[in-house]
Every structure is written in C-alpha cells, then in structure tokens.
C-alpha positions as CSV (number, residue, x, y, z in Angstrom):
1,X,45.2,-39.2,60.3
2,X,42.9,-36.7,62.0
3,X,39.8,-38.8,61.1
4,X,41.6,-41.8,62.5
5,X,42.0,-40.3,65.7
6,X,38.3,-38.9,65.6
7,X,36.8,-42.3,65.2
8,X,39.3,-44.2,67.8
9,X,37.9,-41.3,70.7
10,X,34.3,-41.7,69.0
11,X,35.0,-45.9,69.4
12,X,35.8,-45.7,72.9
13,X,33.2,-43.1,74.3
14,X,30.3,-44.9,72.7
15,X,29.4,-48.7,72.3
16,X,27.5,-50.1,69.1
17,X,24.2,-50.8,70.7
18,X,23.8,-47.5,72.1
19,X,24.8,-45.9,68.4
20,X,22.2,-48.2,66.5
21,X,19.7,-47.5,69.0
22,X,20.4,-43.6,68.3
23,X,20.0,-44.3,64.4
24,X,16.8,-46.5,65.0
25,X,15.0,-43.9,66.7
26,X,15.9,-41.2,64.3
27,X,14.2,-43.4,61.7
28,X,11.4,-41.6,61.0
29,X,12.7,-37.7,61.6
30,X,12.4,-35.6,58.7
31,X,15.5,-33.4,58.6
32,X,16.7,-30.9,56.5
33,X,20.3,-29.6,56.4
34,X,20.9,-25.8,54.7
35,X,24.6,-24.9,54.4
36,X,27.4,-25.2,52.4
37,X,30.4,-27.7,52.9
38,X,33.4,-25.1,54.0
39,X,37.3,-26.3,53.3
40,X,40.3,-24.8,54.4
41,X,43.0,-24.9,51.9
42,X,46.4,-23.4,52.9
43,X,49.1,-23.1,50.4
44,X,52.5,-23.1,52.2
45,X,55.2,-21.4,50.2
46,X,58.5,-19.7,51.0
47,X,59.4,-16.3,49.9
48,X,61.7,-15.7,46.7
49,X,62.0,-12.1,46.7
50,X,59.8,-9.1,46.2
51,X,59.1,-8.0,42.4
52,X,61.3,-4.1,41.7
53,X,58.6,-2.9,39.7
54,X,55.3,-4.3,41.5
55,X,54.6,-4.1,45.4
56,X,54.4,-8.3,44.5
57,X,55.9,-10.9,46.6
58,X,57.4,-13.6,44.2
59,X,56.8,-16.8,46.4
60,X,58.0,-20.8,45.8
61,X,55.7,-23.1,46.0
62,X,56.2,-25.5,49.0
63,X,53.0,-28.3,49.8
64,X,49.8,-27.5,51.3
65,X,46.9,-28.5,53.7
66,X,43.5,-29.2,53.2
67,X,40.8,-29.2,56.8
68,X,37.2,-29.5,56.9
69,X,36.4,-26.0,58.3
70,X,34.6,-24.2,60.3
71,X,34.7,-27.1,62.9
72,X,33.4,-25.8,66.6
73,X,34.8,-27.8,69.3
C-alpha cells in the first residue's frame, strides 16, 4: 500500500523521458553503495498479566508490522 502510493506521487511528478534520460546518463558512473538494508519490525501484542515470581510481562500475541527503516524524508 505504501509503495503504491510512493510510485503514484513519483508517476505524476516525473514523466518517462525525463526518467530514462536520468538512467542514460548515469550509464557509465561507477558507484558503490556501503550500508546495510535496515527493517523495522514491530510486534503488536496486548498485555496478559505480569508473571508473580518474575518482574516479566506475560503478553498475547496480536499481528505485526514490517517498514523499510531508517527512511529520511
């Protein structure tokens, strides 16, 4: 969903040509990338109770959510 709406904004601010042209000219650059792919995973759950013995929070899974992270906008 979120990469939908990222390519509909990215569709209507730039045209094919112009995009293409970008690439073409970037042919020949030698690049190098250093860094590591970062994901943020949260794991939603509700709370069951915490444990008599242990300072442990007994939690129920719920669903979670996965983003690409560390995004700077």
């Amino acid at each position: 969903e979120e990469l939908d709406e990222y390519l509909k904004m990215f569709r209507k601010r730039y045209q094919l040509e112009e995009v293409l042209d970008h690439m073409e000219r970037m042919q020949n650059l030698k690049v190098l990338i250093i860094g590591d792919t970062i994901l943020d995973e949260y794991q939603i759950a509700s709370t069951l109770g915490k444990s008599s013995k242990d300072p442990i929070l007994a939690l129920k899974y719920q669903s979670h959510e996965l983003y690409a992270g560390a995004r700077w906008l």
